[in-house]
PDB file of N, CA, C and O in Angstrom:
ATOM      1  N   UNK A   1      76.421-132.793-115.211  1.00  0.00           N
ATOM      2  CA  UNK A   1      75.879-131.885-114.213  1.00  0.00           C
ATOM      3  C   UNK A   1      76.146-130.452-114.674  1.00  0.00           C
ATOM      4  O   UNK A   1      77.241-130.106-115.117  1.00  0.00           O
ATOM      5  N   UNK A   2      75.046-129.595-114.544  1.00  0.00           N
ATOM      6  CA  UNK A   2      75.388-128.278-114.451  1.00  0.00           C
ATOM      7  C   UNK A   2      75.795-127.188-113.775  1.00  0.00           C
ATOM      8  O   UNK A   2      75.177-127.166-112.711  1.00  0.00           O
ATOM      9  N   UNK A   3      76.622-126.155-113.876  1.00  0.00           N
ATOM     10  CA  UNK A   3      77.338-125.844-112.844  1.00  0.00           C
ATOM     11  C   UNK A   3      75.887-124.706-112.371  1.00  0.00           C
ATOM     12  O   UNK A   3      76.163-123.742-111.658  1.00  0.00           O
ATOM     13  N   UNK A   4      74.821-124.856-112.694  1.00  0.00           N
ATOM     14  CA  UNK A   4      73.872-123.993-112.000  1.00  0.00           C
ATOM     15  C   UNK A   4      72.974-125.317-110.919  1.00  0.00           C
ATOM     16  O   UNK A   4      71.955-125.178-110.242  1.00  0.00           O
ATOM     17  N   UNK A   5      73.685-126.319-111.085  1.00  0.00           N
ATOM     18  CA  UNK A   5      73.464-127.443-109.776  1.00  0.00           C
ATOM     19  C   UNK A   5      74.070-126.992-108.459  1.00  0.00           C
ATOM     20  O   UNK A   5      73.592-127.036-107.325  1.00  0.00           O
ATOM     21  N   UNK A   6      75.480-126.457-108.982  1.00  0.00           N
ATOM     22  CA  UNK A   6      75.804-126.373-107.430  1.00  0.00           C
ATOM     23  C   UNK A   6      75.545-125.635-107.190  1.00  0.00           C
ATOM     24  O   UNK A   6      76.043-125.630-106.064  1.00  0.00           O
ATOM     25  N   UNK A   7      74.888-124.415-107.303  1.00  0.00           N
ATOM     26  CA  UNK A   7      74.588-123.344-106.852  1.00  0.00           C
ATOM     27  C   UNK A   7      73.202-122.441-106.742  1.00  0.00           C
ATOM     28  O   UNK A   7      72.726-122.095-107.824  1.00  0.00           O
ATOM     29  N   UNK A   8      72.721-122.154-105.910  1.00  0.00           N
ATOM     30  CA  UNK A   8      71.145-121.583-105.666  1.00  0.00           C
ATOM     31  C   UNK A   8      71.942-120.301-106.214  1.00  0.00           C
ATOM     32  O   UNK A   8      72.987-119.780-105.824  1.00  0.00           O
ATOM     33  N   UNK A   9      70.693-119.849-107.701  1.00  0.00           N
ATOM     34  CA  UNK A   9      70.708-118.642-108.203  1.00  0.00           C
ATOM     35  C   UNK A   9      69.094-117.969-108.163  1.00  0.00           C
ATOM     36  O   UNK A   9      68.131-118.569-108.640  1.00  0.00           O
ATOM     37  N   UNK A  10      69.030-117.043-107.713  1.00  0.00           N
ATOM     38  CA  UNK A  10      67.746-116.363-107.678  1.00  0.00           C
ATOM     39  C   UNK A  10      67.071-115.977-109.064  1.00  0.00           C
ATOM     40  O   UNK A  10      67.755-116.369-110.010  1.00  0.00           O
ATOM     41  N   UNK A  11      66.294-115.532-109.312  1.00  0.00           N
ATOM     42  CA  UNK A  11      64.949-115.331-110.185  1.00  0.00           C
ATOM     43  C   UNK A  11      65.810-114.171-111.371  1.00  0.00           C
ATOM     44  O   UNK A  11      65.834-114.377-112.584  1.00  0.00           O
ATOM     45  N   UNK A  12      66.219-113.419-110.942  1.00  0.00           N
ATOM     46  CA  UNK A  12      67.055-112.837-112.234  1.00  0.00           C
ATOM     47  C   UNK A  12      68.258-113.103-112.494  1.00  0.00           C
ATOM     48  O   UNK A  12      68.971-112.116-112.676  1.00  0.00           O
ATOM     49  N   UNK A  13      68.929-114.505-112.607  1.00  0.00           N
ATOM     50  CA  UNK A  13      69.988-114.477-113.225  1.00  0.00           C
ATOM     51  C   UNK A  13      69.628-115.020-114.199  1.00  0.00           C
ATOM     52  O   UNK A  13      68.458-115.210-114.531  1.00  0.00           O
ATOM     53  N   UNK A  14      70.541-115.315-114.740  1.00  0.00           N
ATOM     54  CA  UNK A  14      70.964-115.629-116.542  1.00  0.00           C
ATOM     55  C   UNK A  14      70.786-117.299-116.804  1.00  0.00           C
ATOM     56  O   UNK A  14      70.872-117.814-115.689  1.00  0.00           O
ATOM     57  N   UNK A  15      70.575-118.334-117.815  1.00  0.00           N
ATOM     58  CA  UNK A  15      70.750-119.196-117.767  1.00  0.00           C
ATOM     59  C   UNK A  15      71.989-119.589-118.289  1.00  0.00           C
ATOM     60  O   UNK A  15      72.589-118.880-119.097  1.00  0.00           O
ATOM     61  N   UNK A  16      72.690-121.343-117.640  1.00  0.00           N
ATOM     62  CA  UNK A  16      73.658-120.996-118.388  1.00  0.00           C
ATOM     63  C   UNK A  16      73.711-122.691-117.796  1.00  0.00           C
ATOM     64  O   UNK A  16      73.536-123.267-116.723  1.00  0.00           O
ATOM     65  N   UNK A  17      74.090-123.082-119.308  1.00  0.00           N
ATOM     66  CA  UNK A  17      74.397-124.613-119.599  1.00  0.00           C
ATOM     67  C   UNK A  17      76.006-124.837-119.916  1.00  0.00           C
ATOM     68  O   UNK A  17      76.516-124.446-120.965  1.00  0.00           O
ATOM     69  N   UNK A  18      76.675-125.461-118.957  1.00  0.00           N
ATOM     70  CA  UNK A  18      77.744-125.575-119.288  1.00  0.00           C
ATOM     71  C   UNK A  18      78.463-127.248-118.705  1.00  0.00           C
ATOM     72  O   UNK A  18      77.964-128.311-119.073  1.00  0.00           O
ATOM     73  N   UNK A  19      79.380-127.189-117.997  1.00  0.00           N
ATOM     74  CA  UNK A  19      80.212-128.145-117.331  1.00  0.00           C
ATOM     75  C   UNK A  19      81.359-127.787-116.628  1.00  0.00           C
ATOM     76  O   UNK A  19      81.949-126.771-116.997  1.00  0.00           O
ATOM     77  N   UNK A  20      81.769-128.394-115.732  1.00  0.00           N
ATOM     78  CA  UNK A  20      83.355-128.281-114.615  1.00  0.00           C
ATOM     79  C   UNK A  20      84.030-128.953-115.781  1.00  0.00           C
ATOM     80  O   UNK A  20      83.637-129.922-116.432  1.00  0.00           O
ATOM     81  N   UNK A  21      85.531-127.974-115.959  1.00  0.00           N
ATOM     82  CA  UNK A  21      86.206-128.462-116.543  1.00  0.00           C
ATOM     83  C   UNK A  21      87.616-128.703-115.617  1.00  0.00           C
ATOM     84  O   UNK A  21      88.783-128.825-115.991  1.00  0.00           O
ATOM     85  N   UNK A  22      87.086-128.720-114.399  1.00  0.00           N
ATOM     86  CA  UNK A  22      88.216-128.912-113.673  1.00  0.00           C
ATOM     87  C   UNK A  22      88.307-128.829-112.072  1.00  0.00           C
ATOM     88  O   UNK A  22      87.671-127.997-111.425  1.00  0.00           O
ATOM     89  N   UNK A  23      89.183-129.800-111.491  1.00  0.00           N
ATOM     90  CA  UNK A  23      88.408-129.361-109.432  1.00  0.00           C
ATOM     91  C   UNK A  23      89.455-130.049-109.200  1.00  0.00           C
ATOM     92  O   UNK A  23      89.778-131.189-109.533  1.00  0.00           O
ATOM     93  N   UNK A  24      90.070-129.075-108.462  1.00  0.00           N
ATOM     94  CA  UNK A  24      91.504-129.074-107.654  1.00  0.00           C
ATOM     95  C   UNK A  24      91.113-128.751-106.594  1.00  0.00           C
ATOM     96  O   UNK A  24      90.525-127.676-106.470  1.00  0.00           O
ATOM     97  N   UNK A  25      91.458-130.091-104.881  1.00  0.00           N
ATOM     98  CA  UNK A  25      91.194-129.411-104.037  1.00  0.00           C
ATOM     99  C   UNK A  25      92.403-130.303-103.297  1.00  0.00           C
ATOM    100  O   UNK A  25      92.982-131.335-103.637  1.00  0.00           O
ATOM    101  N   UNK A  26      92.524-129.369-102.045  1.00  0.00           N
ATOM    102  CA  UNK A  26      94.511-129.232-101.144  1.00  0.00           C
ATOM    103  C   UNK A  26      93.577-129.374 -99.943  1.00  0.00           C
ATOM    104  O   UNK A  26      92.361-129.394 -99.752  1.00  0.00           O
ATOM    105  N   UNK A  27      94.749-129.470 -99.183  1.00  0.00           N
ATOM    106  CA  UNK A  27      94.145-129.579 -97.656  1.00  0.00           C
ATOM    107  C   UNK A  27      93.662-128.240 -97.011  1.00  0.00           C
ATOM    108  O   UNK A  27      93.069-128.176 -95.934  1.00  0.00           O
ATOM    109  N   UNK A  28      93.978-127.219 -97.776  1.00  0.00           N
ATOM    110  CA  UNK A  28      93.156-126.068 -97.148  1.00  0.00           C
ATOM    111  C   UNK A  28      92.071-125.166 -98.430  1.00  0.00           C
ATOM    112  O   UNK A  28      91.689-123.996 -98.483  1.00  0.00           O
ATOM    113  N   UNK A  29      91.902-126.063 -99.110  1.00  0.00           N
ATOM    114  CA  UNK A  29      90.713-125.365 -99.799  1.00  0.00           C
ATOM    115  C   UNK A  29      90.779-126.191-101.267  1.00  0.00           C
ATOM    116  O   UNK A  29      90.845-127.420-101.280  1.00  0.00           O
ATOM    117  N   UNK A  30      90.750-125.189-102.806  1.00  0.00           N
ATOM    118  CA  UNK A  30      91.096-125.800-103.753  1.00  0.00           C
ATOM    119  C   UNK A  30      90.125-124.745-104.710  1.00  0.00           C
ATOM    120  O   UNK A  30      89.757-123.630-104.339  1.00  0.00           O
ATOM    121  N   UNK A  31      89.823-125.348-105.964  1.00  0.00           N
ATOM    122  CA  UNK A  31      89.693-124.678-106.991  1.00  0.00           C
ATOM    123  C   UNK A  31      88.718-125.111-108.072  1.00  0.00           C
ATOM    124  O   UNK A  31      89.079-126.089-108.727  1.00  0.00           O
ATOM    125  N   UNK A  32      87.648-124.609-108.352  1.00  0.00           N
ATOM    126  CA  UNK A  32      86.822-125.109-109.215  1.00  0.00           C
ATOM    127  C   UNK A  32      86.513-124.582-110.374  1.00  0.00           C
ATOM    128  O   UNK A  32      85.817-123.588-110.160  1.00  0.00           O
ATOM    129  N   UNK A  33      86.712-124.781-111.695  1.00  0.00           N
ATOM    130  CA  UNK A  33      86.189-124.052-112.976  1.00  0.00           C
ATOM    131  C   UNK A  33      85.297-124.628-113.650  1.00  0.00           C
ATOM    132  O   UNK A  33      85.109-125.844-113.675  1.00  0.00           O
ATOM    133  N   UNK A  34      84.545-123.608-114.380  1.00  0.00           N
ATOM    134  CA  UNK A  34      83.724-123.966-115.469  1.00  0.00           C
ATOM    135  C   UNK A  34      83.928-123.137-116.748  1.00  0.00           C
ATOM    136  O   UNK A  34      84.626-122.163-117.030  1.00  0.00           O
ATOM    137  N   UNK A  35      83.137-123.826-117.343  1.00  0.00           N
ATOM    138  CA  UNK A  35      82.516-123.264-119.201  1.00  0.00           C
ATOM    139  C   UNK A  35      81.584-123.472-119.487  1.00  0.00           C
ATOM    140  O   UNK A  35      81.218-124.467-118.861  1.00  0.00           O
ATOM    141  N   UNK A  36      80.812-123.116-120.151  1.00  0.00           N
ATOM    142  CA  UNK A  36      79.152-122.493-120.309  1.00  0.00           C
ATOM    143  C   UNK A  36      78.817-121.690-121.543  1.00  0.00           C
ATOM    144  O   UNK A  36      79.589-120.998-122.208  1.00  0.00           O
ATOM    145  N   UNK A  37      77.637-121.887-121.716  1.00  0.00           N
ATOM    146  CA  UNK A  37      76.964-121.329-122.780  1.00  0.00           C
ATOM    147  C   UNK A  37      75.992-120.298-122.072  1.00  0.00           C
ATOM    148  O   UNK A  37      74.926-120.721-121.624  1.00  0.00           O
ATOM    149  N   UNK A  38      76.355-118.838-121.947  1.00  0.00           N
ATOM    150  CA  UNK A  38      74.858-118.457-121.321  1.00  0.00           C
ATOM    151  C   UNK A  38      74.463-117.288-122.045  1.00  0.00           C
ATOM    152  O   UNK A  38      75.198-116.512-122.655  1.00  0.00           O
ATOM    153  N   UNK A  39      72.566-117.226-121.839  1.00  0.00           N
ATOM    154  CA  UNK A  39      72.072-116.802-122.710  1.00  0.00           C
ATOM    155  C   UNK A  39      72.661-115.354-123.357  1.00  0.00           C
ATOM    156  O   UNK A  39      72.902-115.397-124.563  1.00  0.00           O
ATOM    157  N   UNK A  40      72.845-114.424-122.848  1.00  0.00           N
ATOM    158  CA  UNK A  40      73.514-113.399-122.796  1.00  0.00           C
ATOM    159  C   UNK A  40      74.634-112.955-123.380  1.00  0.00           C
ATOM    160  O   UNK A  40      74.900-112.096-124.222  1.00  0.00           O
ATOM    161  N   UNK A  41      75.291-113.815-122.677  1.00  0.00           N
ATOM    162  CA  UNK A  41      77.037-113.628-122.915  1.00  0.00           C
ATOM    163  C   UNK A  41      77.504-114.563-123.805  1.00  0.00           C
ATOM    164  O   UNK A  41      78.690-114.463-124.122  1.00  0.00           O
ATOM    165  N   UNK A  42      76.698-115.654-124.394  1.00  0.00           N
ATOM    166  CA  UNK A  42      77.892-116.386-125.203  1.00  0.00           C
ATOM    167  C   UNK A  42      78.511-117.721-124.139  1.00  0.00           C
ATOM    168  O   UNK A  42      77.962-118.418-123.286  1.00  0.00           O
ATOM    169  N   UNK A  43      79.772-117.661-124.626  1.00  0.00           N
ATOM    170  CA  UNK A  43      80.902-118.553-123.831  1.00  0.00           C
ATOM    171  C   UNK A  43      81.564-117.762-122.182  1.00  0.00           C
ATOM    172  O   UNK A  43      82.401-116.912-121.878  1.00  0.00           O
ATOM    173  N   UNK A  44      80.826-118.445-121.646  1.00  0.00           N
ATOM    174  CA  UNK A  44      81.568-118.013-119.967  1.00  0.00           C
ATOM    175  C   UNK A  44      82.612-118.707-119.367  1.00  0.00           C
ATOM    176  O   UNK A  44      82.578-119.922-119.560  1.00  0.00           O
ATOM    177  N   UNK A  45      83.502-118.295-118.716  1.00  0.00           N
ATOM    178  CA  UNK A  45      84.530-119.172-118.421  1.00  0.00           C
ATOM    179  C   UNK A  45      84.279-118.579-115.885  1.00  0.00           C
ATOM    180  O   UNK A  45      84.283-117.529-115.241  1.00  0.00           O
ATOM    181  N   UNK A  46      84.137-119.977-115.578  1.00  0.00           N
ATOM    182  CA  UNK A  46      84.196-119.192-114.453  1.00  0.00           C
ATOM    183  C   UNK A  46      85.220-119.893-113.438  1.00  0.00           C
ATOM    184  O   UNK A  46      85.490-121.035-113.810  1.00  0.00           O
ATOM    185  N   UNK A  47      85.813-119.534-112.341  1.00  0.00           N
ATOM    186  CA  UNK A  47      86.489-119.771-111.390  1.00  0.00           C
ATOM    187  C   UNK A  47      85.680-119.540-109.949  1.00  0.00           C
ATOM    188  O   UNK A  47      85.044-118.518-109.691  1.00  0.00           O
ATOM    189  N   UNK A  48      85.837-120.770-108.994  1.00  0.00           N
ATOM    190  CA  UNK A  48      85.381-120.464-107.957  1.00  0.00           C
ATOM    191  C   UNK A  48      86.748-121.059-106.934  1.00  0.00           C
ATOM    192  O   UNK A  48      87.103-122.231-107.060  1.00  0.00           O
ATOM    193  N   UNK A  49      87.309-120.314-106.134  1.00  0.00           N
ATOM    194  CA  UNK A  49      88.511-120.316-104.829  1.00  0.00           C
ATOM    195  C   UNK A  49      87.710-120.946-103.834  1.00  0.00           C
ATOM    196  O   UNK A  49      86.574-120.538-103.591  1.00  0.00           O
ATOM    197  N   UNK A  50      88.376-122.195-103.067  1.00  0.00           N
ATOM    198  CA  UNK A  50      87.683-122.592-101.946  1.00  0.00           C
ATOM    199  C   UNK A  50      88.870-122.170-100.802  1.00  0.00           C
ATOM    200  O   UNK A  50      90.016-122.565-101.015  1.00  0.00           O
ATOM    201  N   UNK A  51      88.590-121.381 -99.615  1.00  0.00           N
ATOM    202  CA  UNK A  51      89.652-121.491 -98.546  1.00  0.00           C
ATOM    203  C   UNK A  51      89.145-122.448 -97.018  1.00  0.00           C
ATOM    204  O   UNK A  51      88.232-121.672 -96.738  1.00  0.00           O
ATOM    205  N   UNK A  52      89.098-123.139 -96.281  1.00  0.00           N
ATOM    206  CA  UNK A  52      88.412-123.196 -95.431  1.00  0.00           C
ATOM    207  C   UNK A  52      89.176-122.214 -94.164  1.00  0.00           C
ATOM    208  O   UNK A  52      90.267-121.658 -94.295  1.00  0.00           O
ATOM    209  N   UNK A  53      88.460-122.175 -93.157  1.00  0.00           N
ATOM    210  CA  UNK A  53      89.063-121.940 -92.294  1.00  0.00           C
ATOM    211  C   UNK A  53      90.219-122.715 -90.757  1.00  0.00           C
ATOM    212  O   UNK A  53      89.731-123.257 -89.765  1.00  0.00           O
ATOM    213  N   UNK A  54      91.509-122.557 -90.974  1.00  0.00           N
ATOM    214  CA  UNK A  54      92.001-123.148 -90.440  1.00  0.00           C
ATOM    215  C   UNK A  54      91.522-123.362 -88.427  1.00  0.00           C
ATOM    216  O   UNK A  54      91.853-124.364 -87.793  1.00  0.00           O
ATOM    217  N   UNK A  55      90.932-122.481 -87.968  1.00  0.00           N
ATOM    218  CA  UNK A  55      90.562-122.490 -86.799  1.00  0.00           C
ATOM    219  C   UNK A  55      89.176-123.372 -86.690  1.00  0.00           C
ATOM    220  O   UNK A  55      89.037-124.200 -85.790  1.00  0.00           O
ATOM    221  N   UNK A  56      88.224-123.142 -87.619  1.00  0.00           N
ATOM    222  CA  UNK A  56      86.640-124.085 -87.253  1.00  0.00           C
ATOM    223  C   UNK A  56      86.708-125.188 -88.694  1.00  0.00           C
ATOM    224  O   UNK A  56      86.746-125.079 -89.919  1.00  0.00           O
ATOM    225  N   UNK A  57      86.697-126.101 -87.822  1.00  0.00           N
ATOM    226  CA  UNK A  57      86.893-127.434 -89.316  1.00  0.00           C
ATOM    227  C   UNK A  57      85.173-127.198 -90.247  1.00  0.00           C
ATOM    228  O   UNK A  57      84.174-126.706 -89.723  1.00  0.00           O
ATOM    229  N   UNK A  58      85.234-127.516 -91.143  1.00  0.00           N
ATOM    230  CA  UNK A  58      84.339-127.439 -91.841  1.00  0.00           C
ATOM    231  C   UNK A  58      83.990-125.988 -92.016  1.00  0.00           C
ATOM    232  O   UNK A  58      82.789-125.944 -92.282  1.00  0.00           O
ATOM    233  N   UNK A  59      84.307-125.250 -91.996  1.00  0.00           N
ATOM    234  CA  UNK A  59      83.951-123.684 -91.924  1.00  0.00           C
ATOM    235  C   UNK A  59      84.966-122.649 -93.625  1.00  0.00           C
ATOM    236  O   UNK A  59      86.143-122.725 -93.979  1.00  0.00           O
ATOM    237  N   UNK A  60      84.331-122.207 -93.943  1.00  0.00           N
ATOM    238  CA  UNK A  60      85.537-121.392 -94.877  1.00  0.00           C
ATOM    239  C   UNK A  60      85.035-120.607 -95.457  1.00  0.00           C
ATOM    240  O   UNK A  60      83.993-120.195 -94.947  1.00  0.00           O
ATOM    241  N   UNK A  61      85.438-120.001 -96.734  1.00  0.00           N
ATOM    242  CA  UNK A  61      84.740-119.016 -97.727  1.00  0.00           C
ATOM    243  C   UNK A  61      84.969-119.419 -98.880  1.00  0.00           C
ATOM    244  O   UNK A  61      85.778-120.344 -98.956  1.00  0.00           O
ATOM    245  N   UNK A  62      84.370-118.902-100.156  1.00  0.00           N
ATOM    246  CA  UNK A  62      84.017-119.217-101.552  1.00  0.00           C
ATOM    247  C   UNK A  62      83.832-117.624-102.275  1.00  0.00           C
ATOM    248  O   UNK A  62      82.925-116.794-102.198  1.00  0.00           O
ATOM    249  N   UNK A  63      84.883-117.638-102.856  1.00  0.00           N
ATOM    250  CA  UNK A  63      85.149-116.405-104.053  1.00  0.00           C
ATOM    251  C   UNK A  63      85.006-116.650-105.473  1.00  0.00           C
ATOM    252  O   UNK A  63      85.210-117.778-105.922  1.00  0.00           O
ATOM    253  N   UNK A  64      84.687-115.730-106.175  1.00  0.00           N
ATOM    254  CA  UNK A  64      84.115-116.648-107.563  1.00  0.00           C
ATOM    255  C   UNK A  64      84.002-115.858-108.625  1.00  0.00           C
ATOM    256  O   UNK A  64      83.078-115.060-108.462  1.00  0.00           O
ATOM    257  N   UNK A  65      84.657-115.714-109.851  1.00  0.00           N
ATOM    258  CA  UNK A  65      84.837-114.941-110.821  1.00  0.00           C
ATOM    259  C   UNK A  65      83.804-115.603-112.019  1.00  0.00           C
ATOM    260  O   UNK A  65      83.573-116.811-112.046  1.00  0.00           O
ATOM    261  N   UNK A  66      83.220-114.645-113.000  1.00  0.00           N
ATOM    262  CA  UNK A  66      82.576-115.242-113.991  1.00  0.00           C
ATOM    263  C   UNK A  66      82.832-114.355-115.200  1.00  0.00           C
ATOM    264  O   UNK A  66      82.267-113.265-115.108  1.00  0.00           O
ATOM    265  N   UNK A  67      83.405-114.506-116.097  1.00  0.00           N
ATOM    266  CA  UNK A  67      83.652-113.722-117.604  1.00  0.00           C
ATOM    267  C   UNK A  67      83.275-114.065-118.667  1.00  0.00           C
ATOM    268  O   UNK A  67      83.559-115.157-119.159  1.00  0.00           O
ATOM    269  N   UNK A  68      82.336-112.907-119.388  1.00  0.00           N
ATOM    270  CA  UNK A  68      81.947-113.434-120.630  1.00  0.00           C
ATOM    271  C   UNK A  68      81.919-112.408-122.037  1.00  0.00           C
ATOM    272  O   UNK A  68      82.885-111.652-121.933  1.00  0.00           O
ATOM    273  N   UNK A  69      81.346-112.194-122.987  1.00  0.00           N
ATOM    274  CA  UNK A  69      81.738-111.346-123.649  1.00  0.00           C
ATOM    275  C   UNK A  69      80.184-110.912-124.346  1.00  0.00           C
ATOM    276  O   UNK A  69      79.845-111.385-125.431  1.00  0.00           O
ATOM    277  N   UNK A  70      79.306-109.955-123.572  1.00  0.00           N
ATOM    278  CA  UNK A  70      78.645-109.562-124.168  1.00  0.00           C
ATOM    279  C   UNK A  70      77.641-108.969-125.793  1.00  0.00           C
ATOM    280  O   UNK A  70      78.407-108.575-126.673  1.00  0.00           O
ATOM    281  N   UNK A  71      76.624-108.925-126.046  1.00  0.00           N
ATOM    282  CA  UNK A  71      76.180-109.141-127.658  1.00  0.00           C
ATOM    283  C   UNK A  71      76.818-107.446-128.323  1.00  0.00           C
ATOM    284  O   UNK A  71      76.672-106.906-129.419  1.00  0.00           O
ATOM    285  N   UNK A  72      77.404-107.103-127.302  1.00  0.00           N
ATOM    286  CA  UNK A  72      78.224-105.180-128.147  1.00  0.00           C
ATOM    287  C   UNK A  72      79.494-105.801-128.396  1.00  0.00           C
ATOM    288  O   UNK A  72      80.137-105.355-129.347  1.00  0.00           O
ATOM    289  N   UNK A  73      79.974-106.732-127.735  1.00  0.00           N
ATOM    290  CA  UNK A  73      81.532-107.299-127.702  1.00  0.00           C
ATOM    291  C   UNK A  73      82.404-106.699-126.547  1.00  0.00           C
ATOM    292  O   UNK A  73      83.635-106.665-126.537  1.00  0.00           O
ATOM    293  N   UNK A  74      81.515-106.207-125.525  1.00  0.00           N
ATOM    294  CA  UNK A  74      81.982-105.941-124.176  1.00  0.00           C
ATOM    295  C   UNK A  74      82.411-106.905-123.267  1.00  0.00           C
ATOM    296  O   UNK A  74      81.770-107.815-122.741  1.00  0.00           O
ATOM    297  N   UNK A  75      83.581-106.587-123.153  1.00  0.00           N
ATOM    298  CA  UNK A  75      84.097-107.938-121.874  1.00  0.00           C
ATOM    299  C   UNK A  75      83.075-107.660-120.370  1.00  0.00           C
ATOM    300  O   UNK A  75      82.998-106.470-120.066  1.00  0.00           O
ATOM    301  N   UNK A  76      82.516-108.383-119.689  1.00  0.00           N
ATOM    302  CA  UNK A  76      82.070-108.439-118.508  1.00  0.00           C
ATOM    303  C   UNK A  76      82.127-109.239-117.570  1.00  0.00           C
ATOM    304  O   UNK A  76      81.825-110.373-117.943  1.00  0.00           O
ATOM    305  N   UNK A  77      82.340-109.177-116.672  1.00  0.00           N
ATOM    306  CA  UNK A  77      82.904-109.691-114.979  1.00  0.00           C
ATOM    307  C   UNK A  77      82.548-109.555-114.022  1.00  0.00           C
ATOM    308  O   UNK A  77      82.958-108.676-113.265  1.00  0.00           O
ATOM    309  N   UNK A  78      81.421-110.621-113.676  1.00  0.00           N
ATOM    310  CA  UNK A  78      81.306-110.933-112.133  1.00  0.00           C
ATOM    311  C   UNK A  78      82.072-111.587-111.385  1.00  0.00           C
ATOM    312  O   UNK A  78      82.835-112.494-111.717  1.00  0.00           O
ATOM    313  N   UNK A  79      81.826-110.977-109.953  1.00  0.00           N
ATOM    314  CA  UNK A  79      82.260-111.327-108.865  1.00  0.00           C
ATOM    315  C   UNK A  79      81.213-112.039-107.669  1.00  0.00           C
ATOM    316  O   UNK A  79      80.005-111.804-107.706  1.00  0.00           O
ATOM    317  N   UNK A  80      81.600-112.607-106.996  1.00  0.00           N
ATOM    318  CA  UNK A  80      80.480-113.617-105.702  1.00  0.00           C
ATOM    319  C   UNK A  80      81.684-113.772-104.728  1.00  0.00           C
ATOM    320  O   UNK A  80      82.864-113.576-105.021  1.00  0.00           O
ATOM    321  N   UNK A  81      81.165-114.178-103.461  1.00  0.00           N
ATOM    322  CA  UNK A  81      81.693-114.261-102.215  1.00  0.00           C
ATOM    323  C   UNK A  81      80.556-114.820-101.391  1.00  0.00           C
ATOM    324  O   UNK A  81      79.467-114.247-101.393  1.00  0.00           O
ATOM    325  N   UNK A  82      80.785-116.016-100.625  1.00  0.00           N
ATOM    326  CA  UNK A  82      79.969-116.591 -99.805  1.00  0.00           C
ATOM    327  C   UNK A  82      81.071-117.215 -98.574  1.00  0.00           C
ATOM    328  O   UNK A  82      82.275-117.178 -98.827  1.00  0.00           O
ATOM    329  N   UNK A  83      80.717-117.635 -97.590  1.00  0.00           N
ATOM    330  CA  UNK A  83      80.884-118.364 -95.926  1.00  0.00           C
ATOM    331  C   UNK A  83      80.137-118.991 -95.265  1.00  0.00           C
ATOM    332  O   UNK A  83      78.951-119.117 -95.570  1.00  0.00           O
ATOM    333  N   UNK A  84      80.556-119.406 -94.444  1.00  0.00           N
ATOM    334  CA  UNK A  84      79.857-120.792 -93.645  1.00  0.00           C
ATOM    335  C   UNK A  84      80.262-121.697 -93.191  1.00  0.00           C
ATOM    336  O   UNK A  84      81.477-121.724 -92.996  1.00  0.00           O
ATOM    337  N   UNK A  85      79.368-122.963 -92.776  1.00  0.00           N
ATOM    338  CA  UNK A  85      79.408-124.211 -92.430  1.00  0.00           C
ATOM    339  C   UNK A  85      79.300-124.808 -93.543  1.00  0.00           C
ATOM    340  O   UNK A  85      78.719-124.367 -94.535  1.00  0.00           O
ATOM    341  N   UNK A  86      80.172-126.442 -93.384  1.00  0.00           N
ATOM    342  CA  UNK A  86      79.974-127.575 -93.683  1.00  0.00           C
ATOM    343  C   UNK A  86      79.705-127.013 -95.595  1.00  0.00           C
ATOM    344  O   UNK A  86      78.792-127.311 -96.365  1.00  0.00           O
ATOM    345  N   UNK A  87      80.674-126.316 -95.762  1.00  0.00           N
ATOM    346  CA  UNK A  87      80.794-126.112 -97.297  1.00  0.00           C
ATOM    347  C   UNK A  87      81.385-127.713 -98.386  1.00  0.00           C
ATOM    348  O   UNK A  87      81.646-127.836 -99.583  1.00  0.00           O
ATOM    349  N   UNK A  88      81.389-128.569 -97.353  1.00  0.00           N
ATOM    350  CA  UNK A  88      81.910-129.978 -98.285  1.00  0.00           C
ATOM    351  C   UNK A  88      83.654-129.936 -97.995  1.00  0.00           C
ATOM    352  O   UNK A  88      84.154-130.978 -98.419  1.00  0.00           O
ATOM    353  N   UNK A  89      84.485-129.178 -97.502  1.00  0.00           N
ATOM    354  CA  UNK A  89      85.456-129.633 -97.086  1.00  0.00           C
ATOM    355  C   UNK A  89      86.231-129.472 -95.887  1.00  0.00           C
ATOM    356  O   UNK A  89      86.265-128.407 -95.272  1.00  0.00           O
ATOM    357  N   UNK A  90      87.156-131.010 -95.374  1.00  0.00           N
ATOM    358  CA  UNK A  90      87.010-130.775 -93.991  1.00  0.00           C
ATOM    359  C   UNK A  90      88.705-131.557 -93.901  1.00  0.00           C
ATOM    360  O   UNK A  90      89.267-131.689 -92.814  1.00  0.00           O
TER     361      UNK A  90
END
């Protein structure tokens, strides 16, 4: 699976073929990484934080780092943040 499965990306992002190399999840959230090939950047390494919210079950937020190393040899770093319902943990 690709990690551009789990996620709706709009019309200008980047492509990027990679895999989860890892998913740690606790009773109040957990932790998801990847690695990737994308067109742009090369080798991406990304992190996504799951917290839910302790007051509405199924409810939480999703923070999400992405680093790669541009064709000048510039380090670059995105950031994402999403919330909601029924994010898959409960």
């Amino acid at each position: 699976m690709a990690i551009t499965d789990l996620f709706d990306l709009n019309n200008d992002a980047y492509s990027l073929e990679g895999k989860i190399t890892s998913v740690i999840f606790t009773d109040d959230g957990g932790t998801i990484t990847g690695q990737g090939d994308a067109t742009l950047y090369g080798t991406v390494k990304l992190t996504y934080n799951l917290k839910t919210n302790p007051k509405v079950p199924g409810q939480g937020i999703m923070t999400g780092t992405g680093m790669g190393i541009d064709e000048d040899g510039n380090l670059e770093i995105g950031h994402s943040m999403a919330y909601g319902n029924e994010m898959g943990m409960k």
